[in-house]
Each structure stands twice: as C-alpha cells, then as structure tokens.
TORKOLBA-153332 format. One record per residue (C-alpha): residue number from 1; x, y, z; residue in one letter. Coordinates in steps of 0.2 Angstrom, whole numbers. Layout:
BEGIN
+-----+-------+-------+-------+------+
: seq :    xx :    yy :    zz : type :
+-----+-------+-------+-------+------+
: NUM :     X :     Y :     Z :    a :
...
+-----+-------+-------+-------+------+
This chain:
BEGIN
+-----+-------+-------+-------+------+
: seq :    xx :    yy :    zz : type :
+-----+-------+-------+-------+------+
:   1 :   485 :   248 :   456 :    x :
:   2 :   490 :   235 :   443 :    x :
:   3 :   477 :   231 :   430 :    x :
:   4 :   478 :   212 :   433 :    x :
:   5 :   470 :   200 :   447 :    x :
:   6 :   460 :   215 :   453 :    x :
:   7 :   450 :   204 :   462 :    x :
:   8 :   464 :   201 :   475 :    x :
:   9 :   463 :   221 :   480 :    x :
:  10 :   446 :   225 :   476 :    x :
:  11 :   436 :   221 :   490 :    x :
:  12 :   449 :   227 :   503 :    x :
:  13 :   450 :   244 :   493 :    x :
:  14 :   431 :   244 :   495 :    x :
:  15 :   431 :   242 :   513 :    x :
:  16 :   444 :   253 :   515 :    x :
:  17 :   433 :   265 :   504 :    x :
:  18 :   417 :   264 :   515 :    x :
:  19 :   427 :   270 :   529 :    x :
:  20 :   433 :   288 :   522 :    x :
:  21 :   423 :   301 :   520 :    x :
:  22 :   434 :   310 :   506 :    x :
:  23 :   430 :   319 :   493 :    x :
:  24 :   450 :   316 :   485 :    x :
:  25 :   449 :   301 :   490 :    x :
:  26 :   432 :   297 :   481 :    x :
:  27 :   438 :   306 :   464 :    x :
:  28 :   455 :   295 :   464 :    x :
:  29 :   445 :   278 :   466 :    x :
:  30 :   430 :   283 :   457 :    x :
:  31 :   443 :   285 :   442 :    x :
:  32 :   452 :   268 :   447 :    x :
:  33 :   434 :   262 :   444 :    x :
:  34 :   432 :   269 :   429 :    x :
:  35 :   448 :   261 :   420 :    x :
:  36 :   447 :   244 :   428 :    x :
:  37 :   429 :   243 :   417 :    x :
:  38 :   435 :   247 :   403 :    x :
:  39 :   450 :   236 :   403 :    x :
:  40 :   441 :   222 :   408 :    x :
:  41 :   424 :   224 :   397 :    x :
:  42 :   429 :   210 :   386 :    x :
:  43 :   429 :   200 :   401 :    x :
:  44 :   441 :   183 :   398 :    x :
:  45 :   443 :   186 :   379 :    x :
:  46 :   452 :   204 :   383 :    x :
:  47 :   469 :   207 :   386 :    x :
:  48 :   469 :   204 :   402 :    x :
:  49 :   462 :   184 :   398 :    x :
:  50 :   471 :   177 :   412 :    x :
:  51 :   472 :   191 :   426 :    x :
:  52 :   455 :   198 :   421 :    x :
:  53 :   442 :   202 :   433 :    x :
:  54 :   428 :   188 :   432 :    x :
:  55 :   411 :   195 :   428 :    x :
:  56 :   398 :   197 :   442 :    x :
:  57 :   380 :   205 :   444 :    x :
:  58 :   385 :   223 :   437 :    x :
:  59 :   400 :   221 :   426 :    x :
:  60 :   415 :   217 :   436 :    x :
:  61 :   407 :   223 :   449 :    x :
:  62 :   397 :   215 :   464 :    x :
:  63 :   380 :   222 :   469 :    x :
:  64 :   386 :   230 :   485 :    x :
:  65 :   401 :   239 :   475 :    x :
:  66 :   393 :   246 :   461 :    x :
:  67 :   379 :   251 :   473 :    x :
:  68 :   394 :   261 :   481 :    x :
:  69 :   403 :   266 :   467 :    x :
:  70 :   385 :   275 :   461 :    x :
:  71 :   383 :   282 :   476 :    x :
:  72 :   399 :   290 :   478 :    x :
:  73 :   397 :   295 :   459 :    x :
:  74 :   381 :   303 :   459 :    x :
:  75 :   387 :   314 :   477 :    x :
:  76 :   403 :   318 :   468 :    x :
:  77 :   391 :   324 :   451 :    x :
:  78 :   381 :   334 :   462 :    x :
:  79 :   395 :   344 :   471 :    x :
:  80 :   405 :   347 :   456 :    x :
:  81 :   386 :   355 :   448 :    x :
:  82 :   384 :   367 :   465 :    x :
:  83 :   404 :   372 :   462 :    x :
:  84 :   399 :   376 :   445 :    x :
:  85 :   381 :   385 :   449 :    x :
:  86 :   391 :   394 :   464 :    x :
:  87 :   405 :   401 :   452 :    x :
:  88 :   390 :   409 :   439 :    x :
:  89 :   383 :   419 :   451 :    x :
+-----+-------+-------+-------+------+
C-alpha cells in the first residue's frame, strides 16, 4: 500500500479487516499499521506533508481503528506467547 493519501484506503481496509477472521491476514495489516505510524508521526511537517495522514483521536488513527488495531494486537501477543509456552514443554 503506498505511503501517501492513506486516508483514501484506510477505512475500506478496516472494513474489510473486521470481516476476516485471519490470523495471516491480522499479522500482514497489523504490520501495515505499524509503518503507516511511524511514517506519518510528524504529521504535516513529515515527509509525507502533503499526502500525510491528518491526525485524529489516537495518532492517525480514529477511535474505532485503534480500538481494533489493539484488539487484533493484543490476540495476536497472546497466541504467539501460547506458541512459545507450548514449544518449552
């Protein structure tokens, strides 16, 4: 995904998110997530300044996505700790 206008694809990725249930899935856009905020954390005065994503509640992030982003996040930290637990014993 290109790391400008982001706010033209973002909300129809979310949608599109909140209906799969995959774990692939989750890692690829989890980690989409992850470089889109730190691209755009200098918000207009970045290198994005004219594409970049405008800042909302959270970041560059709306309430209702970072609220799924953490979600997804947190079920994708505990699987990969049961993995890891399972593997020890």
């Amino acid at each position: 995904m290109p790391p400008t206008q982001s706010h033209l694809y973002l909300p129809v990725l979310f949608k599109l998110w909140e209906g799969f249930n995959s774990g692939v899935l989750d890692e690829r856009i989890l980690e989409l997530c992850g470089e889109l905020s730190e691209e755009h954390v200098a918000g207009p005065f970045g290198d994005y300044a004219e594409g970049g994503a405008q800042f909302q509640e959270v970041g560059i992030w709306s309430q209702s996505q970072w609220e799924l982003i953490m979600g997804k996040g947190l079920v994708s930290l505990s699987e990969s700790i049961l993995v890891t637990t399972t593997q020890k014993c």
